[in-house]
N, CA and C atoms as an extended XYZ file, in Angstrom:
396
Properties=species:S:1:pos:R:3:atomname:S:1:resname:S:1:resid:I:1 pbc="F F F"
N        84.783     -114.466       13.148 N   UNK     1
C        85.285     -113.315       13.862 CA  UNK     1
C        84.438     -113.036       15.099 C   UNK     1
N        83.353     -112.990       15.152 N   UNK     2
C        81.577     -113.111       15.668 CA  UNK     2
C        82.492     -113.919       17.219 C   UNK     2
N        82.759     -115.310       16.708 N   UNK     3
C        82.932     -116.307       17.879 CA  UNK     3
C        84.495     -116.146       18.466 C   UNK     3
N        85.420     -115.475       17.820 N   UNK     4
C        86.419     -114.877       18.451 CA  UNK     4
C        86.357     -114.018       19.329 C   UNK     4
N        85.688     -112.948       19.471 N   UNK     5
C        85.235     -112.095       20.364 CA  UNK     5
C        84.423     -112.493       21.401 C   UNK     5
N        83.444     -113.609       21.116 N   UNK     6
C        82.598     -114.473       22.357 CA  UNK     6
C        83.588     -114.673       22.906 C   UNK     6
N        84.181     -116.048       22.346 N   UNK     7
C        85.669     -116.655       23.058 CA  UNK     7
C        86.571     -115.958       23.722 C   UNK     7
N        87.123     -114.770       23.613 N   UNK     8
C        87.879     -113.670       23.824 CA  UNK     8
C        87.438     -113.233       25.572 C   UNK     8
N        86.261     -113.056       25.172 N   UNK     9
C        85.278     -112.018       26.177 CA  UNK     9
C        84.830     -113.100       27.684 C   UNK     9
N        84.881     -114.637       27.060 N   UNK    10
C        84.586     -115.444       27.911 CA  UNK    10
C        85.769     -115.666       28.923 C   UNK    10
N        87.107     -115.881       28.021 N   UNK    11
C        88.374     -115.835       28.562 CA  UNK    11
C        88.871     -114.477       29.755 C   UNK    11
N        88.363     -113.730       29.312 N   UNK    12
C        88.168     -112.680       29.895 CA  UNK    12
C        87.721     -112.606       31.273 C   UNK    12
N        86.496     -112.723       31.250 N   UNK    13
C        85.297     -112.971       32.655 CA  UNK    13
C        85.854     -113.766       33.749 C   UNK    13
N        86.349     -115.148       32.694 N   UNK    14
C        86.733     -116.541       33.345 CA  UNK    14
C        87.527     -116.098       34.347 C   UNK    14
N        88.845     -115.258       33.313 N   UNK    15
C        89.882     -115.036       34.306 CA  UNK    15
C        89.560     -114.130       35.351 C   UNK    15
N        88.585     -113.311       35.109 N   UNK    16
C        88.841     -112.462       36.211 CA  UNK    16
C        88.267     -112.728       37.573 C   UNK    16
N        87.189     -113.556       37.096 N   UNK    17
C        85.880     -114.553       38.269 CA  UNK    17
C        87.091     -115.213       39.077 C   UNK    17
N        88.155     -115.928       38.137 N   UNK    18
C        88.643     -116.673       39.229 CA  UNK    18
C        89.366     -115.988       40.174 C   UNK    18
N        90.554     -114.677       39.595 N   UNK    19
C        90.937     -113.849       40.448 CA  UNK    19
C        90.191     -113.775       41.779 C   UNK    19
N        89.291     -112.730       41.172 N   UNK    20
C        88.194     -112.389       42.282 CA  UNK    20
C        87.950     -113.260       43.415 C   UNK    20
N        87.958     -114.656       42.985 N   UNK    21
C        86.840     -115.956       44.037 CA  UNK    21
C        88.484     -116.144       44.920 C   UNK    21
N        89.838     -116.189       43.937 N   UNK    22
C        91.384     -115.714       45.247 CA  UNK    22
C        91.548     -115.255       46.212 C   UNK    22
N        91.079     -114.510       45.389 N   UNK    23
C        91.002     -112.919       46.038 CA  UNK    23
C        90.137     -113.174       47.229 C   UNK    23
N        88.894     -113.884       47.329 N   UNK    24
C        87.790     -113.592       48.358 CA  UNK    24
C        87.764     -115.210       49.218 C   UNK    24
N        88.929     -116.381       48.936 N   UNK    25
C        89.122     -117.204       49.793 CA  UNK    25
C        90.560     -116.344       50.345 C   UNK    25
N        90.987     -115.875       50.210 N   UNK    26
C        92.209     -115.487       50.590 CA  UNK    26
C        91.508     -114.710       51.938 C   UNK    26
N        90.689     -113.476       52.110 N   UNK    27
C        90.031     -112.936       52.867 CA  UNK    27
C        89.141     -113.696       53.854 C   UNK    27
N        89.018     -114.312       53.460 N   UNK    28
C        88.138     -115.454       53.833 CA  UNK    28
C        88.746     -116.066       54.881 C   UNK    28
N        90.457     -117.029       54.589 N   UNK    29
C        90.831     -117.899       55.312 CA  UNK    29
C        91.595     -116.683       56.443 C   UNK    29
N        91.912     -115.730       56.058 N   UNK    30
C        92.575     -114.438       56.977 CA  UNK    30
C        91.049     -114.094       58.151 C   UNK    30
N        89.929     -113.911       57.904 N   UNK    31
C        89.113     -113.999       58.749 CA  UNK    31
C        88.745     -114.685       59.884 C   UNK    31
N        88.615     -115.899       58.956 N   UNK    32
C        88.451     -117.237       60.036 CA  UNK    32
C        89.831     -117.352       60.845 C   UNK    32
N        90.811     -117.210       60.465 N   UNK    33
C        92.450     -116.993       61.490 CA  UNK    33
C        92.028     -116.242       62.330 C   UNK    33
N        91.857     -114.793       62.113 N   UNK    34
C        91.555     -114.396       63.286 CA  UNK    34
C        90.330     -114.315       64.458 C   UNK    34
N        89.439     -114.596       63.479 N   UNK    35
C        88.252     -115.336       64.365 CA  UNK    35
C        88.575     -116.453       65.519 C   UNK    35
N        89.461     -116.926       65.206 N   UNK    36
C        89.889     -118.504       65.519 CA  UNK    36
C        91.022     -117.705       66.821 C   UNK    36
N        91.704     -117.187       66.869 N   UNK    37
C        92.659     -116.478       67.324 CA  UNK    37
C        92.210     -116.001       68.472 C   UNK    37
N        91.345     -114.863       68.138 N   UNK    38
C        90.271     -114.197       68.803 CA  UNK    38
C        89.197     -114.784       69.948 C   UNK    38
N        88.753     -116.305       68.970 N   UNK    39
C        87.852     -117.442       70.248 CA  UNK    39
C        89.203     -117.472       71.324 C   UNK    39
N        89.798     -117.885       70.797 N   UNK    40
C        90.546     -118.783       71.301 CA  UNK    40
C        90.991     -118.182       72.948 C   UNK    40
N        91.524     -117.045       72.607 N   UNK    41
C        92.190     -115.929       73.816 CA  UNK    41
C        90.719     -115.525       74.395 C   UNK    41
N        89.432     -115.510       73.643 N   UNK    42
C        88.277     -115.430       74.877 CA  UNK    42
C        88.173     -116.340       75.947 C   UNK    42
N        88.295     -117.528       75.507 N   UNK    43
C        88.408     -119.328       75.897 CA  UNK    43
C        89.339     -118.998       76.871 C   UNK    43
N        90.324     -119.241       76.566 N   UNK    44
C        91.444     -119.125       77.505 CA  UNK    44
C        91.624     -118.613       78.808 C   UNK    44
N        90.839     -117.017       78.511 N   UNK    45
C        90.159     -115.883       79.591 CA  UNK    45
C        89.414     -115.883       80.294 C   UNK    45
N        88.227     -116.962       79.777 N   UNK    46
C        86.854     -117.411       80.173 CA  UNK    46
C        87.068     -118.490       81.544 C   UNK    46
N        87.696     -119.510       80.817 N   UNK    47
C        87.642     -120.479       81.337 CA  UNK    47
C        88.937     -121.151       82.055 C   UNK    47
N        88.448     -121.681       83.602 N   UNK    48
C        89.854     -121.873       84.459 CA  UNK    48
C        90.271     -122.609       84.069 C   UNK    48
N        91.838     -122.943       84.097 N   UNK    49
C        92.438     -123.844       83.418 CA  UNK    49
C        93.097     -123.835       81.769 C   UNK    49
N        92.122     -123.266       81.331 N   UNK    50
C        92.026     -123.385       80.105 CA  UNK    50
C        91.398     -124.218       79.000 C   UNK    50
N        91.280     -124.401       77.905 N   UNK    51
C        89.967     -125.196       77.202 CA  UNK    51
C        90.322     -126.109       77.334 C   UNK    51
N        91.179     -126.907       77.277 N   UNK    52
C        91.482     -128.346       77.787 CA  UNK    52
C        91.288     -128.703       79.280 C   UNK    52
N        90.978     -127.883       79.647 N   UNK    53
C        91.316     -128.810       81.533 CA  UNK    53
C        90.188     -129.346       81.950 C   UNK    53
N        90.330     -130.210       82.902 N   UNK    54
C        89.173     -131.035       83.402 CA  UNK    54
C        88.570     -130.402       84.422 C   UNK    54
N        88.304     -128.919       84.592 N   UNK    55
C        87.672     -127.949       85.452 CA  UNK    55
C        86.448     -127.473       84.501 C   UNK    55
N        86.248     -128.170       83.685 N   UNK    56
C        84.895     -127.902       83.391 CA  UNK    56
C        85.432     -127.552       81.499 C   UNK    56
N        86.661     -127.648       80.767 N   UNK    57
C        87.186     -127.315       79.676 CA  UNK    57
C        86.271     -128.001       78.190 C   UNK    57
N        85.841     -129.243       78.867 N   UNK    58
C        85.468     -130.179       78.042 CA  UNK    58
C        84.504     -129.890       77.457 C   UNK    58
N        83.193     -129.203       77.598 N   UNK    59
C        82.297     -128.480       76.981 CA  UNK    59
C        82.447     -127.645       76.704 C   UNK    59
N        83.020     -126.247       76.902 N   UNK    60
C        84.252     -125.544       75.833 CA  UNK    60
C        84.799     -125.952       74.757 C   UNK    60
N        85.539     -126.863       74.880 N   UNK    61
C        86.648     -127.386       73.972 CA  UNK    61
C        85.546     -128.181       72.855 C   UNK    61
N        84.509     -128.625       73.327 N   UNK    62
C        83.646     -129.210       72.206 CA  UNK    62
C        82.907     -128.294       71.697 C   UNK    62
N        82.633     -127.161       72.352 N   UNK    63
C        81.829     -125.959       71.684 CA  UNK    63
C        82.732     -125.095       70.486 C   UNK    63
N        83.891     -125.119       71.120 N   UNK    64
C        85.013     -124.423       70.062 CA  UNK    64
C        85.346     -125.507       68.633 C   UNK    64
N        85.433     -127.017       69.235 N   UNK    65
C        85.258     -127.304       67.970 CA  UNK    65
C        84.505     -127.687       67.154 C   UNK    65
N        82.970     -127.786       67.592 N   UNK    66
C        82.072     -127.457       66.593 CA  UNK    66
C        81.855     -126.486       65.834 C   UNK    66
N        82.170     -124.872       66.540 N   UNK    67
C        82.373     -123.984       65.480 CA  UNK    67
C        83.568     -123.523       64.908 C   UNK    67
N        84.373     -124.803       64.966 N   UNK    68
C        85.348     -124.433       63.669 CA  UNK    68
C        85.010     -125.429       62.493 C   UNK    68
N        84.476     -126.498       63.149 N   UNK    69
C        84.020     -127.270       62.401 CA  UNK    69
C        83.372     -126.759       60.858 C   UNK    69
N        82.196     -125.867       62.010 N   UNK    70
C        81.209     -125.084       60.952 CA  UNK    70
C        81.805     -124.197       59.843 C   UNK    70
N        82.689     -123.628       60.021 N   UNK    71
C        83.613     -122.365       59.699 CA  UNK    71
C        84.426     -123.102       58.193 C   UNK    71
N        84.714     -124.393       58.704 N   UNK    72
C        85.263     -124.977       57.777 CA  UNK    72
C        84.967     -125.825       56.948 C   UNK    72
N        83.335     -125.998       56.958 N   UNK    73
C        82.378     -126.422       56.189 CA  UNK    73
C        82.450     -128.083       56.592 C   UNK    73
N        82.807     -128.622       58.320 N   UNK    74
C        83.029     -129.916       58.184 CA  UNK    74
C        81.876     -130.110       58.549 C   UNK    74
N        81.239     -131.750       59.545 N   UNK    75
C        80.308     -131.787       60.192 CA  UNK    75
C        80.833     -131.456       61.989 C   UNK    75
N        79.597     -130.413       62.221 N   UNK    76
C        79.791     -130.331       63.794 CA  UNK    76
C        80.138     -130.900       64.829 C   UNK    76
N        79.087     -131.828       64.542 N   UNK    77
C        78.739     -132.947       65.657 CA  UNK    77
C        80.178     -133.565       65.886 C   UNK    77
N        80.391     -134.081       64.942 N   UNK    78
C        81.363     -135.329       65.429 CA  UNK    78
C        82.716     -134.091       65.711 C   UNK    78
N        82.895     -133.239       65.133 N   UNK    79
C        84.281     -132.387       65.893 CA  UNK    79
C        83.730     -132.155       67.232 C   UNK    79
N        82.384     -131.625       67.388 N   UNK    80
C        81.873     -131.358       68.665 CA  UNK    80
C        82.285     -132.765       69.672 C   UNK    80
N        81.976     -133.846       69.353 N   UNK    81
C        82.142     -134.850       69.850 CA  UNK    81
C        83.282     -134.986       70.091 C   UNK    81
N        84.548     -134.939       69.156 N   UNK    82
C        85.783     -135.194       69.119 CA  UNK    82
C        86.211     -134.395       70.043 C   UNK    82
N        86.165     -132.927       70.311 N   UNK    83
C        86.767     -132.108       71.400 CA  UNK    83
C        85.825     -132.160       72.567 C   UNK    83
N        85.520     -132.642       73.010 N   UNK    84
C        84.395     -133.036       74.114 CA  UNK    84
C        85.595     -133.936       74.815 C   UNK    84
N        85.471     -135.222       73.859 N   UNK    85
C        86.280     -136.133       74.352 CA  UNK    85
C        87.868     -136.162       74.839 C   UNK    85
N        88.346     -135.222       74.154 N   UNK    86
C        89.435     -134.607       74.027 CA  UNK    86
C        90.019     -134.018       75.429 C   UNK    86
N        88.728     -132.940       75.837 N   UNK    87
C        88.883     -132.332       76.592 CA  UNK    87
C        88.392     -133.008       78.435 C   UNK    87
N        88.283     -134.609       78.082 N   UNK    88
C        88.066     -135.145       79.430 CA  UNK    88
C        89.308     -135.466       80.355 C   UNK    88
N        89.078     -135.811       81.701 N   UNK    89
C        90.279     -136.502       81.887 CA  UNK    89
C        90.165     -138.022       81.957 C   UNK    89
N        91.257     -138.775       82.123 N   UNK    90
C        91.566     -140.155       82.238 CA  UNK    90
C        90.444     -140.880       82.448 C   UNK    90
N        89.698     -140.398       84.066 N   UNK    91
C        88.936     -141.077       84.278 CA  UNK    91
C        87.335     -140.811       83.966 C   UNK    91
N        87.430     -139.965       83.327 N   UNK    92
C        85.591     -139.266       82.492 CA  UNK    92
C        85.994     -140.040       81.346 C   UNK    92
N        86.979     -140.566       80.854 N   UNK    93
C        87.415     -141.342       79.464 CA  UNK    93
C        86.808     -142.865       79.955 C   UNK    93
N        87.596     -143.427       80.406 N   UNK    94
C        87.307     -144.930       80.803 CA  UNK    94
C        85.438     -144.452       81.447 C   UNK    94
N        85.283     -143.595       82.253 N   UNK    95
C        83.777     -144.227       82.360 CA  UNK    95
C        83.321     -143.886       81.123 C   UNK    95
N        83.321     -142.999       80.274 N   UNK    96
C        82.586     -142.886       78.875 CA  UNK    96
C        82.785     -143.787       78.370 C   UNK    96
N        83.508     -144.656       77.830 N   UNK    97
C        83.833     -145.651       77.484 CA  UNK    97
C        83.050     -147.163       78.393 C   UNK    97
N        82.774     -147.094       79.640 N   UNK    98
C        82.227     -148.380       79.932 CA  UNK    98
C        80.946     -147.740       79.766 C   UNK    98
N        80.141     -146.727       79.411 N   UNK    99
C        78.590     -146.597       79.274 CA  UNK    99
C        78.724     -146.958       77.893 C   UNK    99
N        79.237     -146.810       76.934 N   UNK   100
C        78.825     -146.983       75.942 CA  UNK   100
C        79.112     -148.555       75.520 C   UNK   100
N        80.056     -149.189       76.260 N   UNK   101
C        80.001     -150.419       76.242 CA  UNK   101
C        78.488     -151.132       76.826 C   UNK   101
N        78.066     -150.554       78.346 N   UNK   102
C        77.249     -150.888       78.843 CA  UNK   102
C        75.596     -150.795       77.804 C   UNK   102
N        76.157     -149.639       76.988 N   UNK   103
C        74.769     -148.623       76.501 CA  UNK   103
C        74.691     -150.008       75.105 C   UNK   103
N        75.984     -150.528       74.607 N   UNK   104
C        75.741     -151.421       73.336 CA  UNK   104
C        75.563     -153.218       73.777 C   UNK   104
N        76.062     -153.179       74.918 N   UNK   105
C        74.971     -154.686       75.806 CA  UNK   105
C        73.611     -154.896       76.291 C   UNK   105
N        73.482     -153.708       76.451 N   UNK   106
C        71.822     -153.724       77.029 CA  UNK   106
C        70.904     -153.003       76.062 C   UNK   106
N        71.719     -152.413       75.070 N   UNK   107
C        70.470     -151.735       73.642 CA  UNK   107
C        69.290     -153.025       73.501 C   UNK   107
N        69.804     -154.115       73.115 N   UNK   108
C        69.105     -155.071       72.612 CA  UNK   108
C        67.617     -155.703       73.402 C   UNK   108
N        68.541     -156.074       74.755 N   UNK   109
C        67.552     -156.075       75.718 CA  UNK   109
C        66.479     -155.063       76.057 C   UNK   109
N        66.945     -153.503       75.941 N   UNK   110
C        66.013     -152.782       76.346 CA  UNK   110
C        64.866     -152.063       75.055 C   UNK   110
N        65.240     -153.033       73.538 N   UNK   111
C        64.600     -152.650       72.837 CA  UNK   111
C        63.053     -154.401       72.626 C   UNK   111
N        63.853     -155.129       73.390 N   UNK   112
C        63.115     -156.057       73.246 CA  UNK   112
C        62.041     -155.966       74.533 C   UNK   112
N        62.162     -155.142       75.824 N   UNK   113
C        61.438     -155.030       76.602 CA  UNK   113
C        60.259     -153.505       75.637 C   UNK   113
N        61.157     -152.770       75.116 N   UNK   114
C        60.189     -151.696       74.587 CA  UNK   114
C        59.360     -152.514       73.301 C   UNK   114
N        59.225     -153.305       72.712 N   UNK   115
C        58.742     -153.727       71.878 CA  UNK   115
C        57.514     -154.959       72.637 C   UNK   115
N        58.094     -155.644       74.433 N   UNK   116
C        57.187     -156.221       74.648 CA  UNK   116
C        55.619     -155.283       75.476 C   UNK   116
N        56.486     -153.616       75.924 N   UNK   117
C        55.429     -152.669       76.124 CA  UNK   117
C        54.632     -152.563       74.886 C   UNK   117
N        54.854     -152.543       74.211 N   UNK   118
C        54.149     -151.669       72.851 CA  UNK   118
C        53.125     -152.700       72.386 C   UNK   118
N        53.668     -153.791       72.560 N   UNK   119
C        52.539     -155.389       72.249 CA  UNK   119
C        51.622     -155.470       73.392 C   UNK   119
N        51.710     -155.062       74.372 N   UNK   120
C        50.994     -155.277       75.551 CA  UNK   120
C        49.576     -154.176       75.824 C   UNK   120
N        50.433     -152.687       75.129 N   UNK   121
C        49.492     -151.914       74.974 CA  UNK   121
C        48.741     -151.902       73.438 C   UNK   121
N        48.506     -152.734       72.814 N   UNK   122
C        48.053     -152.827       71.537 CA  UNK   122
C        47.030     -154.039       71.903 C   UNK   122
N        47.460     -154.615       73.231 N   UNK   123
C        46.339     -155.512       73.799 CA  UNK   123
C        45.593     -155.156       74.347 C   UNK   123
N        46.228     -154.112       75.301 N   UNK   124
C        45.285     -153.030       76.064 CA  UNK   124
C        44.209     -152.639       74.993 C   UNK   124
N        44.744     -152.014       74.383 N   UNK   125
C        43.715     -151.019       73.560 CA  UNK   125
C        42.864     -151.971       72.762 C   UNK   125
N        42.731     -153.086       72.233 N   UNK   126
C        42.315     -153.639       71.623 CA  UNK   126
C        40.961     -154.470       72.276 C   UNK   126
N        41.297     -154.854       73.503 N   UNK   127
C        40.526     -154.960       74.462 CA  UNK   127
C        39.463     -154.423       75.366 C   UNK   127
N        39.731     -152.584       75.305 N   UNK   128
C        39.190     -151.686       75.649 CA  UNK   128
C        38.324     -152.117       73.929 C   UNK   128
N        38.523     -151.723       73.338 N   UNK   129
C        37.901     -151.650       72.106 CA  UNK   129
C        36.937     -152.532       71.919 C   UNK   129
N        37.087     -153.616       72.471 N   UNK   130
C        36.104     -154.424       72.133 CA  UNK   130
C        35.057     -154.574       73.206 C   UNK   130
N        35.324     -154.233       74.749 N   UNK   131
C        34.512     -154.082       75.295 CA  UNK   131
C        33.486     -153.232       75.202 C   UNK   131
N        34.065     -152.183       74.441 N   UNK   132
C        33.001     -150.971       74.253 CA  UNK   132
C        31.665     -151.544       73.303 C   UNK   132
């Protein structure tokens, strides 16, 4: 009888916790709407063109979607990244695109010149060292 009333009382709580936690994503996702609503018509107001335009939108548009990102428990960065990119035009696209081509042809090379500094000054110093 003892563990009927535990059981009872647990059923109880359970249900009502979950209500409650409904209850408080429900408020929750109604917040962030209008939060979101609210950026949005600041953005719009703020900035010429609007958050998309290539009058300067593109760092906007990546700032707005990093913090929805956040809001929605994703990762920043890469929404940040994603509306960045989003918000370029044609030709801020193709050159982003040939630096990072450029940036993944010459990584190699410019890690093999930083690795022949770092050997050179380990000669340095080693040399100082021994003259002393």
């Amino acid at each position: 009888m003892m563990q009927q009333a535990i059981e009872a009382t647990v059923d109880w709580v359970t249900t009502h916790i979950r209500r409650l936690l409904d209850a408080m994503r429900g408020h929750a996702a109604e917040a962030t709407s209008t939060f979101r609503e609210s950026l949005n018509t600041l953005v719009e107001a703020a900035t010429p063109g609007g958050a998309g335009s290539s009058l300067g939108g593109g760092g906007m548009t990546a700032g707005l979607e990093g913090i929805r990102a956040v809001l929605t428990g994703k990762n920043p960065v890469w929404a940040a990244i994603k509306g960045l990119v989003s918000g370029l035009s044609t030709k801020a696209e193709i050159a982003l695109v040939l630096l990072l081509v450029l940036a993944l042809l010459l990584g190699p090379v410019l890690l093999v010149v930083l690795l022949l500094a770092l050997l050179v000054a380990v000669v340095v110093a080693a040399v100082r060292s021994a003259a002393e």
